[in-house]
C-alpha positions as CSV (number, residue, x, y, z in Angstrom):
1,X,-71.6,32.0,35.3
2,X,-69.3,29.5,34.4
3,X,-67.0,27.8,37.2
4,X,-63.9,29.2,35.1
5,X,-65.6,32.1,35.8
6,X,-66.6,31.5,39.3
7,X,-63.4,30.7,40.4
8,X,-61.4,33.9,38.8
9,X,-64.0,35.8,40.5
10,X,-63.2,34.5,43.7
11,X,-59.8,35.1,43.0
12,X,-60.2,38.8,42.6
13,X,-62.1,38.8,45.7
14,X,-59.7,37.0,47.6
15,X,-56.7,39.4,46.8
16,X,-59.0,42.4,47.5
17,X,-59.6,40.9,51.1
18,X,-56.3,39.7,51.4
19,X,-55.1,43.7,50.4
20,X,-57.5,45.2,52.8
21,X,-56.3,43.0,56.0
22,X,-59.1,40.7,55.8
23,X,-59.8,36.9,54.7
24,X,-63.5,36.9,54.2
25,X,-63.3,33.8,51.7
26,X,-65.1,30.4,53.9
27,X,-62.7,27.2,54.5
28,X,-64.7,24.9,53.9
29,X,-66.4,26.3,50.4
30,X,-63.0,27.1,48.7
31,X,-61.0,23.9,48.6
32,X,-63.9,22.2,47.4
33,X,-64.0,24.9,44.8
34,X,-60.2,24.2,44.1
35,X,-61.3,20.5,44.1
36,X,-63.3,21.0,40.9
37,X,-61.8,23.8,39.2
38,X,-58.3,24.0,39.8
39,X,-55.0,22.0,40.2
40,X,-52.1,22.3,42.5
41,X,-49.0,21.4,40.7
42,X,-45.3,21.1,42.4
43,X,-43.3,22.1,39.2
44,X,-44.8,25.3,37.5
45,X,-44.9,25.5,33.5
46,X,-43.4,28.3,31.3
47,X,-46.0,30.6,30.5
48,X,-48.9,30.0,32.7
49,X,-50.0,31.7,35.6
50,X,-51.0,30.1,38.9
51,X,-54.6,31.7,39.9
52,X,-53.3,31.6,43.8
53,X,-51.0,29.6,46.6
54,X,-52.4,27.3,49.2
55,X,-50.3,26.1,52.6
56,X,-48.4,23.1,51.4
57,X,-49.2,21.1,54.5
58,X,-53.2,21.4,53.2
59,X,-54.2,23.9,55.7
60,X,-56.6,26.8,55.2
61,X,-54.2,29.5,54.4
62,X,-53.9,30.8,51.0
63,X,-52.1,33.7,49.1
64,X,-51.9,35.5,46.3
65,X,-48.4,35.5,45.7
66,X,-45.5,32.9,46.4
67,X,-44.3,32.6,50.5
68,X,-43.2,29.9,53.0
69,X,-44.6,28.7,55.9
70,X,-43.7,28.5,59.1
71,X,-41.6,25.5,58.2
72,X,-39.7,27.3,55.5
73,X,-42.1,25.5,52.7
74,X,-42.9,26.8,49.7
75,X,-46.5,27.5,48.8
76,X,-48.0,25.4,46.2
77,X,-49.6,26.9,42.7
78,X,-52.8,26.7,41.8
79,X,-53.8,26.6,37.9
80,X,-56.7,26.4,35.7
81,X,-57.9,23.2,35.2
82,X,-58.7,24.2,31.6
83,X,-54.9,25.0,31.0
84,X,-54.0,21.9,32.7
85,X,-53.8,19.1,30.1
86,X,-53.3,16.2,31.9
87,X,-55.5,15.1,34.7
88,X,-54.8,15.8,38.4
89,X,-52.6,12.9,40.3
90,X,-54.0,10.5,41.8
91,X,-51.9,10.1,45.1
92,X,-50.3,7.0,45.1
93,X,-50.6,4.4,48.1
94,X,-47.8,4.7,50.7
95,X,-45.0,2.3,49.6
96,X,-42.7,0.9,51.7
97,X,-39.6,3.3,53.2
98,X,-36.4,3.1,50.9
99,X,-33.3,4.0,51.0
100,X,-32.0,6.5,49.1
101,X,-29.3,6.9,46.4
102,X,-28.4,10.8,47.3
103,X,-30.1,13.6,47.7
104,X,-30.0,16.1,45.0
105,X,-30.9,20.0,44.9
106,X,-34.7,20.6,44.7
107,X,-33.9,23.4,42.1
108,X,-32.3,21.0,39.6
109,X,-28.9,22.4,40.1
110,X,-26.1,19.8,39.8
111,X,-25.2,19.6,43.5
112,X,-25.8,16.5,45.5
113,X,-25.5,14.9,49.0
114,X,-25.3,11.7,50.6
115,X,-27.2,13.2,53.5
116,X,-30.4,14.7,53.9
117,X,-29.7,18.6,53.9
118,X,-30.9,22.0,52.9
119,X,-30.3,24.4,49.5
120,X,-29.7,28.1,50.8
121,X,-33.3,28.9,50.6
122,X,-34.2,26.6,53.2
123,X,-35.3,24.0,51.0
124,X,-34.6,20.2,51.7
125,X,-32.8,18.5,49.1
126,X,-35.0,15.7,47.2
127,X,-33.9,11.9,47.5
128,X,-33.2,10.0,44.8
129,X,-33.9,6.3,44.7
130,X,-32.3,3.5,42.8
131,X,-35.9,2.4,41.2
132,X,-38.0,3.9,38.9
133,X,-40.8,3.3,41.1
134,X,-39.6,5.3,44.0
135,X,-41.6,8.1,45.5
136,X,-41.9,11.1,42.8
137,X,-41.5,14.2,44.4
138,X,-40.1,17.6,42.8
139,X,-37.1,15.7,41.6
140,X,-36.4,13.3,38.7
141,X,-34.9,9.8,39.4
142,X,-31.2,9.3,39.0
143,X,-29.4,11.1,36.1
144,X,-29.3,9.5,32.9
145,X,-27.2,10.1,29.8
146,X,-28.7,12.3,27.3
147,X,-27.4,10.2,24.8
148,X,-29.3,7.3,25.7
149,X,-26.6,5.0,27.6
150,X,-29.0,4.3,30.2
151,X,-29.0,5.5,33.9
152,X,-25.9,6.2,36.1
153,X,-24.8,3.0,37.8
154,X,-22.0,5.1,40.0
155,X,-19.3,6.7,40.0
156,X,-15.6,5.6,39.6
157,X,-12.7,7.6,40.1
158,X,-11.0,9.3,37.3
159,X,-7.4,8.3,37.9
160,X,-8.5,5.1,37.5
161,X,-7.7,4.1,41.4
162,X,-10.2,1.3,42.7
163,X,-12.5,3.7,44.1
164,X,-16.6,4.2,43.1
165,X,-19.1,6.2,44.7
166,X,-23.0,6.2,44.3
167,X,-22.9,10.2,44.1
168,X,-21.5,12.1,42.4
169,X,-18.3,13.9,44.1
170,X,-14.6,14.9,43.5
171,X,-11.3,13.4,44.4
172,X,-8.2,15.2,46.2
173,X,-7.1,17.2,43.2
174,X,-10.8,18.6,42.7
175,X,-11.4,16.2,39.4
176,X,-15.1,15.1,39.2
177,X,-16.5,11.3,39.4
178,X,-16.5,9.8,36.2
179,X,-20.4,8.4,35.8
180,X,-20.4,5.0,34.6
181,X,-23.6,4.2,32.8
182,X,-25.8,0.5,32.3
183,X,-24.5,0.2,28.7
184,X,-21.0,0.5,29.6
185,X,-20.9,-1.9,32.4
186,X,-22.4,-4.4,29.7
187,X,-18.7,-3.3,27.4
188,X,-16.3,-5.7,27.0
189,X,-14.0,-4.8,29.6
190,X,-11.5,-1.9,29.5
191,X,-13.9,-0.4,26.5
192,X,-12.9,3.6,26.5
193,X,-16.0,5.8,26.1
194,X,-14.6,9.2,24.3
195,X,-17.0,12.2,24.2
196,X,-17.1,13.7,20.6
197,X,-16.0,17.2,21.4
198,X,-13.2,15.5,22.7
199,X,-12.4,13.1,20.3
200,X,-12.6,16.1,17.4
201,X,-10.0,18.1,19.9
202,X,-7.7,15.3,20.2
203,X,-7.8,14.7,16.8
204,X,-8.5,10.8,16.7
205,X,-8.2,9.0,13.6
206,X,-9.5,5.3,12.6
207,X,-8.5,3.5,10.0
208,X,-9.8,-0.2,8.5
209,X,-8.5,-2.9,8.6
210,X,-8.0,-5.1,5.7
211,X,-5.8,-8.0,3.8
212,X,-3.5,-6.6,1.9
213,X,0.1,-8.6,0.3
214,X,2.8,-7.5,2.7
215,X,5.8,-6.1,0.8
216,X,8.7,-4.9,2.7
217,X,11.6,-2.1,1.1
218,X,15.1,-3.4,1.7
219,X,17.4,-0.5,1.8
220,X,20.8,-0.6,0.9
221,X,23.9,1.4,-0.1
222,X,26.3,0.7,-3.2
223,X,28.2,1.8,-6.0
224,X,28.1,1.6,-9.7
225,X,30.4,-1.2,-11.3
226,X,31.2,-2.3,-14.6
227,X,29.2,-5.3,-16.7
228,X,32.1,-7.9,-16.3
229,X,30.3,-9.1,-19.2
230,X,30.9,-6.2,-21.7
231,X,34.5,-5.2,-20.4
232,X,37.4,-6.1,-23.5
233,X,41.2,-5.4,-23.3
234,X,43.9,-5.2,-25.6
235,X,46.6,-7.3,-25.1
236,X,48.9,-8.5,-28.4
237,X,50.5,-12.0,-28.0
238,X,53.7,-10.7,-29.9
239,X,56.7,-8.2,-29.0
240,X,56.3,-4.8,-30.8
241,X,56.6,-1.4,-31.1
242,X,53.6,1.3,-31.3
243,X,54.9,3.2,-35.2
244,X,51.6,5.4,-34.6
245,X,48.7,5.8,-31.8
246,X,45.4,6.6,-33.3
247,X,43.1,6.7,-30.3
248,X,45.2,8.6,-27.9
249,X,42.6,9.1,-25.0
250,X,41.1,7.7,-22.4
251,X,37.3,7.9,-21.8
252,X,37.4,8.0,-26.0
253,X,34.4,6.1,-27.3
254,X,35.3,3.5,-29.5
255,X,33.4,1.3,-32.7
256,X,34.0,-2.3,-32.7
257,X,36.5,-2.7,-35.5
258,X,37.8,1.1,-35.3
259,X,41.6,1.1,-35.8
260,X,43.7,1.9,-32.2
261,X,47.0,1.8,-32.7
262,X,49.7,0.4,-35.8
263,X,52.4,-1.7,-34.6
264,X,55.8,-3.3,-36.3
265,X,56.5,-6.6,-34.9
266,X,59.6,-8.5,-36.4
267,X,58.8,-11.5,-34.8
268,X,55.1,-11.3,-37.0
269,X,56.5,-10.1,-40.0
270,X,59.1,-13.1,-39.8
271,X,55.7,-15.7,-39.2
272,X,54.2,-13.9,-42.3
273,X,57.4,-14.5,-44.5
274,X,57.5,-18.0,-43.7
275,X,53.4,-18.4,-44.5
276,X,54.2,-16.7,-48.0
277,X,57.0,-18.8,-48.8
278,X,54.7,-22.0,-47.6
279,X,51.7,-20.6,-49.7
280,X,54.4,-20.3,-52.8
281,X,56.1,-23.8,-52.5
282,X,53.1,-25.1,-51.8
283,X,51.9,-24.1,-55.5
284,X,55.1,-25.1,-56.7
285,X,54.5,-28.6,-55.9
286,X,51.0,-29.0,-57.9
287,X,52.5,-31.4,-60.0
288,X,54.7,-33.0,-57.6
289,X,54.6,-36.8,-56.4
290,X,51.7,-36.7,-53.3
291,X,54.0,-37.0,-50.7
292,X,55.8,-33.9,-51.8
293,X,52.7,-32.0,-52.4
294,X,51.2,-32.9,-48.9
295,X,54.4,-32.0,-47.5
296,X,54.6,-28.6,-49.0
297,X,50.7,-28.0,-47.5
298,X,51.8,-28.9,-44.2
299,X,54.5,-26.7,-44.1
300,X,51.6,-23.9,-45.6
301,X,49.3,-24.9,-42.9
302,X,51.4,-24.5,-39.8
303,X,52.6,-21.3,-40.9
304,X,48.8,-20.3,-40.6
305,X,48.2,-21.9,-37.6
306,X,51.1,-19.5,-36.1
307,X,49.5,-16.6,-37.4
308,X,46.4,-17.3,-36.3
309,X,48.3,-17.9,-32.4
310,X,49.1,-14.4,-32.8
311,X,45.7,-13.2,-33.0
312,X,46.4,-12.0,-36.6
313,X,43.1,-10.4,-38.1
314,X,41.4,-12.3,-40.6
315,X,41.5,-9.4,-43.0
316,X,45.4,-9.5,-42.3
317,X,45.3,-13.3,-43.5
318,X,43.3,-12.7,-46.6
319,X,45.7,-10.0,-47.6
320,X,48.5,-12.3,-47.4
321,X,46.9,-14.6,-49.4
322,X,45.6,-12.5,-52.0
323,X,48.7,-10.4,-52.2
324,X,51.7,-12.5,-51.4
325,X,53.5,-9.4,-49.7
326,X,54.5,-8.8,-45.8
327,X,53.6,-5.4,-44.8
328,X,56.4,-3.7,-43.1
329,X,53.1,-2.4,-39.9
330,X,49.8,-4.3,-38.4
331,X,47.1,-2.2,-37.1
332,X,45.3,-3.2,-34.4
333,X,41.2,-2.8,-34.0
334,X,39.1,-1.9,-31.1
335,X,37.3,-5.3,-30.0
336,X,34.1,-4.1,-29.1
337,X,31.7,-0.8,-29.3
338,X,32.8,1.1,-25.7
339,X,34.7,3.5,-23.7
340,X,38.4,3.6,-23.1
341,X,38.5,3.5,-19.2
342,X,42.2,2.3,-19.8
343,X,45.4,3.4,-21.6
344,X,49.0,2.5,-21.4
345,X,49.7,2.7,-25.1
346,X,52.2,5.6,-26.1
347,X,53.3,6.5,-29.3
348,X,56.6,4.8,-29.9
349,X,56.6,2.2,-27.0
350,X,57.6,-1.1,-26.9
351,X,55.8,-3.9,-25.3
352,X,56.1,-7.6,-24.7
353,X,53.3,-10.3,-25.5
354,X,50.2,-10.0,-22.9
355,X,50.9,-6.3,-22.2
356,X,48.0,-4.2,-21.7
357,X,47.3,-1.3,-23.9
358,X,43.7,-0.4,-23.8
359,X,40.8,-1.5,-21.5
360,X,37.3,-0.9,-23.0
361,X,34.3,-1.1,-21.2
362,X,30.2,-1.1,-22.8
363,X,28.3,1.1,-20.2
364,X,24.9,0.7,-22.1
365,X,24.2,-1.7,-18.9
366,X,26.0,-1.1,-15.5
367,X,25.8,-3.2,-12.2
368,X,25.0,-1.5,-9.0
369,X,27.1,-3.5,-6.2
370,X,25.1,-3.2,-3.2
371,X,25.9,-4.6,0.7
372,X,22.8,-5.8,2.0
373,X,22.6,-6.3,5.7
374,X,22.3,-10.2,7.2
375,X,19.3,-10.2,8.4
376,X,17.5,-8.6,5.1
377,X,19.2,-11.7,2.9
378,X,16.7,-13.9,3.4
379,X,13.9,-12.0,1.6
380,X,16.6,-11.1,-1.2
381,X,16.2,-13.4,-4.6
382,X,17.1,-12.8,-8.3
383,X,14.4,-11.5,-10.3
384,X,12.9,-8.4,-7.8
385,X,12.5,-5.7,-8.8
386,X,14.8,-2.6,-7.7
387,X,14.6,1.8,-7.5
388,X,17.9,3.4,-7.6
389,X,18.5,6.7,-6.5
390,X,21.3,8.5,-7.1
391,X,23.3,11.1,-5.3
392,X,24.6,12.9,-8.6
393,X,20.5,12.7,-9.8
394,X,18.7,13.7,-7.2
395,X,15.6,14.4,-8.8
396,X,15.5,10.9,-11.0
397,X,15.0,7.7,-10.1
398,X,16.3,4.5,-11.7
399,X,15.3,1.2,-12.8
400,X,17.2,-2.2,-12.4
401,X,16.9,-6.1,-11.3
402,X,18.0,-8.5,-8.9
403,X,20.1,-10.6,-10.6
404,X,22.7,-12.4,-8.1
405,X,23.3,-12.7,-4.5
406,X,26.7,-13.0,-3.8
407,X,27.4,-16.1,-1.6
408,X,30.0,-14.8,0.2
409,X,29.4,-12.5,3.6
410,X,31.9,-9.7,4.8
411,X,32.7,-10.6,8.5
412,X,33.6,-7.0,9.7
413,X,29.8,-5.4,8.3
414,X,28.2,-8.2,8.3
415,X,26.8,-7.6,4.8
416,X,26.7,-9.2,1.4
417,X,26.9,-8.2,-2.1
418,X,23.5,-8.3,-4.0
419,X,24.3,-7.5,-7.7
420,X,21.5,-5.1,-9.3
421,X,21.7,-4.6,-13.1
422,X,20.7,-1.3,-14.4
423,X,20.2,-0.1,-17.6
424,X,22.2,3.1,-19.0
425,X,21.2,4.1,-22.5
426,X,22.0,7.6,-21.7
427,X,25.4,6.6,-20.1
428,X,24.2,9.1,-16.8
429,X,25.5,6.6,-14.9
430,X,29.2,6.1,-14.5
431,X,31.8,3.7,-12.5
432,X,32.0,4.2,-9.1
433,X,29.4,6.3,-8.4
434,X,27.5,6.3,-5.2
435,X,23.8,4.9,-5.3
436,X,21.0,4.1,-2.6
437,X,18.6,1.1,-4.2
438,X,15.4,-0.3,-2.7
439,X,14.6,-3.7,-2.7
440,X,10.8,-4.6,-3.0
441,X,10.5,-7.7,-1.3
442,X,7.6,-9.5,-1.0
443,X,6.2,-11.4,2.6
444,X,5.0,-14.4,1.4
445,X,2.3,-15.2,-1.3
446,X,-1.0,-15.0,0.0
447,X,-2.9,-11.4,1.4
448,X,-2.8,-11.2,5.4
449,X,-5.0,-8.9,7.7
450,X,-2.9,-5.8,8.2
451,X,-3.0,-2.4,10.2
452,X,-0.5,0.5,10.2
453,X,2.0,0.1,12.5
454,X,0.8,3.4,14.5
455,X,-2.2,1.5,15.8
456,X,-0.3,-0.9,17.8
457,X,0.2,0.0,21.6
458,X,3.4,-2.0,22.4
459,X,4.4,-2.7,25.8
460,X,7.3,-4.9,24.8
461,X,5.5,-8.1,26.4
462,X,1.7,-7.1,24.9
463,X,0.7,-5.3,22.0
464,X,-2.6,-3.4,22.1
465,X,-5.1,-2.1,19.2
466,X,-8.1,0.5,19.9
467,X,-11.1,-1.0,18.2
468,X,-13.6,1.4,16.9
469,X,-16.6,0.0,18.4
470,X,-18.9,2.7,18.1
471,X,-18.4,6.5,17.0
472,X,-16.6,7.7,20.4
473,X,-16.4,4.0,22.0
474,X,-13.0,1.7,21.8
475,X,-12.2,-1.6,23.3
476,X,-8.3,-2.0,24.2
477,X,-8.1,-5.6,22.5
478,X,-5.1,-7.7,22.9
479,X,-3.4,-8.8,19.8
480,X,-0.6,-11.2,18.2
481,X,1.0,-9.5,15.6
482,X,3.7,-10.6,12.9
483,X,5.7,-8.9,9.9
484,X,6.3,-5.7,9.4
485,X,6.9,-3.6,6.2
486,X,6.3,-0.4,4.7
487,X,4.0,1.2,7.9
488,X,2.2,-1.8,8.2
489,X,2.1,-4.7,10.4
490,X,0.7,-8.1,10.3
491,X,-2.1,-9.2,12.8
492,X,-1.9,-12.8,12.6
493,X,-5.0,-13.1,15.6
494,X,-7.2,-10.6,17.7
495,X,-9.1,-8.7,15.3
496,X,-10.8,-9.0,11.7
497,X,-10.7,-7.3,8.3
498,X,-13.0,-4.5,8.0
499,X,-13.1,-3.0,11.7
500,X,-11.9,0.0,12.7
501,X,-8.8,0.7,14.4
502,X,-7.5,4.0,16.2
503,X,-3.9,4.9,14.3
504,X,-4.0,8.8,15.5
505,X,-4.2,9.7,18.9
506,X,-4.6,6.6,20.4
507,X,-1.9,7.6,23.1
508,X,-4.0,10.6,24.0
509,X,-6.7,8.3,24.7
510,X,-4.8,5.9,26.9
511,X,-3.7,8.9,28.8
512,X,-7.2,10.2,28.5
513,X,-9.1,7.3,30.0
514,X,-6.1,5.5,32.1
515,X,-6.0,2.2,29.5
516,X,-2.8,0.6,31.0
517,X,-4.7,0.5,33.9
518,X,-7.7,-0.7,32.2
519,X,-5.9,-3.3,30.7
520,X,-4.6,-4.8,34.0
521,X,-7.9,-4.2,36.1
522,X,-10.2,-1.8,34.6
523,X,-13.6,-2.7,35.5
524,X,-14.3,-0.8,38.7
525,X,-16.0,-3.0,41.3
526,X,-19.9,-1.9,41.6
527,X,-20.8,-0.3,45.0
528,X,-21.1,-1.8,47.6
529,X,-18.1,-4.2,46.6
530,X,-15.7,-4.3,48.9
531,X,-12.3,-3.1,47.5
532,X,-9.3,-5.3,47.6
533,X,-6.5,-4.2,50.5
């Protein structure tokens, strides 16, 4: 018989006595039995079977089933030493009495003490020590993260008031301890530590910083002007009378050289007689003495230069010459391809040298006038580029240039002109129209570190930026910013391209993890510390 063997059989026997009344089993035979074939263990393992109890205090009592003793202890289990893998314990020599951390619930449950006490079933609670090397009883050492962050150095309070604790416990309002762990304590201070259900339920988002060329959108409000450039009138330098009015409306589109009007002018027809009568003396004198003959082409040539005073056409001239005959009308041309935006001429009128009668106007380009506010001027110069929306288009977008900055500034809005050329091919765009334009202005020339402008916790005396130092970990890290445009602001010193900054829910977090007091005196005092008064 095998002691495996042996020993079930004195099992059996033992519960038979023990059923019948009895205890017929010898003291001093069985626990050097148990000795060699079996092993009392503390903590029993899922799936086994213990083959009996024995009296915790080492006495000769024994059952077959789990009791206490007089002193409310639990019996220990017995097992096969062939299901046992590792080898019994060697009991360690006494050490030294220590002080304990807390006391924690001998069942494993989380509820702790920072007295000795009892659970409801009359156990004692086991104390914890700060070392490993501290007596190993039915309890484990001092929590540790399951995530690896080291053991629990204490506990600070979460309201972030100067308060720790080296158990775990609640504040007034029933809130638990925060644990603080070795690898935080070695954080740069004021680092945030962010579980990840939480972070996915507040809905944090990082983003990386990186160099990019700062360009900021000057806005502005104007309306569309004429080209001064392409804008004609019609004025005759003679007194008149309109005989017959052949473009008779305005906002008529007009040819250059397209006939507007025919006039009678005595005062022109008189300067033509006297050039015809100077062109015909003039050839009367061929064979003349010189001094007559250049007389007689003087005479010729200062009635041309009259004619010529009045604005006469060329083809008018050439017809005089050509024809020798004054023509009783003079029509008048359109200066320029255009658009009548003006017209005083009526048919039969009279007017008086330097009156207008048309004003013409080329809309293939247009100027936007735009009032740009004093302190945007200085990014302003001639050559950027320029989008125009329109309020009659809402659905298009134009075009155009900076090409002048008025140098004059209006005192009551405190804005100047910035003229924006546009083309208009289409002619969509008409005089005095209202318009919105943006201004791309660039920051400077070279690329600067840059984060969007919803990363930046600003006090008004600090700004602050959550650095991504891990998934779930930020460090609050102070930070000198610069320019801002388009979402994005300049960080001129405090952190580098490529890390990651918090730009969604980073106010969640400082509400989550009290930052602003973090950032005045966040790292709780260890225990033991007093706390300032």
């Amino acid at each position: 018989m095998t002691a495996r063997q042996a020993l079930r059989a004195i099992g059996a026997a033992f519960v038979l006595a023990t059923g019948a009344g009895g205890l017929w089993l010898a003291a001093d035979r069985l626990p050097g039995l148990v000795a060699r074939d079996a092993v009392a263990q503390q903590a029993p393992s899922p799936g086994r079977q213990p083959l009996y109890y024995r009296d915790p205090s080492g006495g000769p009592d024994f059952s077959p089933t789990p009791k206490k003793n007089a002193q409310g202890r639990d019996y220990v289990p017995v097992y096969d030493e062939a299901e046992q893998a590792p080898p019994a314990p060697v009991p360690a020599p006494a050490a030294p009495a220590r002080q304990p951390l807390y006391y924690q619930d001998p069942s494993g449950r989380p509820e702790y003490s920072a007295t000795p006490t009892k659970a409801a079933d009359g156990r004692d609670f086991v104390p914890v020590y700060e070392d490993p090397g501290a007596p190993s009883q039915s309890a484990a050492p001092a929590p540790a993260s399951p995530g690896g962050r080291g053991r629990i150095l204490y506990y600070r309070n979460p309201m972030g008031l100067p308060d720790t604790s080296p158990v775990p416990k609640k504040d007034s309002m029933g809130m638990d301890y925060v644990p603080v762990y070795e690898d935080e304590a070695n954080q740069p201070a004021g680092t945030v530590t962010v579980s990840p259900e939480r972070v996915q339920m507040l809905g944090v988002r990082t983003e990386v910083a990186a160099e990019r060329a700062m360009t900021r959108s000057i806005r502005a409000v104007g309306t569309i002007a004429v080209d001064e450039r392409r804008l004609a009138v019609v004025a005759p330098r003679f007194e008149g009378w309109i005989q017959r009015l052949l473009v008779n409306e305005t906002g008529q589109p007009v040819r250059r050289g397209q006939p507007l009007f025919e006039v009678y002018s005595p005062e022109l027809a008189a300067a033509e007689q006297e050039y015809v009568i100077a062109r015909q003396a003039e050839g009367a004198m061929a064979h003349a003495d010189p001094a007559m003959r250049g007389g007689a082409a003087g005479i010729a040539a200062a009635a041309l230069a009259r004619l010529r005073n009045f604005d006469l056409p060329a083809e008018e001239v050439a017809r005089l010459r050509r024809t020798g005959r004054v023509g009783s009308t003079l029509t008048l041309t359109s200066p320029m391809d255009g658009v009548v935006l003006e017209k005083t001429a009526l048919q039969g009128m009279r007017f008086a040298p330097g009156d207008t009668l048309y004003r013409i106007a080329d809309l293939s380009t247009v100027w936007l006038l735009a009032d740009v506010f004093e302190q945007d001027l200085g990014l302003v110069r001639p050559g950027q580029e320029a989008s125009i929306a329109m309020t009659a288009y809402p659905d298009r977008r134009f075009a155009g240039k900076v090409t002048f900055v008025y140098p004059t500034l209006n005192a009551a809005t405190r804005t100047a002109r910035v003229r924006v050329e546009i083309p208009n091919p289409d002619q969509l765009l008409k005089p005095d129209m209202y318009a919105t334009v943006e201004i791309a202005a660039p920051l400077g020339t070279a690329p600067v570190v840059a984060v969007p402008d919803s990363a930046v916790l600003d006090s008004g005396t600090r700004q602050v930026v959550l650095v991504e130092r891990a998934p779930g970990r930020y460090e609050p890290r102070a930070v000198q910013t610069g320019r801002r445009a388009d979402g994005q602001v300049e960080i001129r010193q405090g952190i580098r391209a490529g890390e990651k900054v918090v730009v969604g829910a980073n106010f969640l977090i400082d509400a989550e993890s009290n930052l602003r007091a973090a950032l005045q005196s966040f790292a709780a005092p260890a225990p033991g510390q007093e706390q300032p008064r």
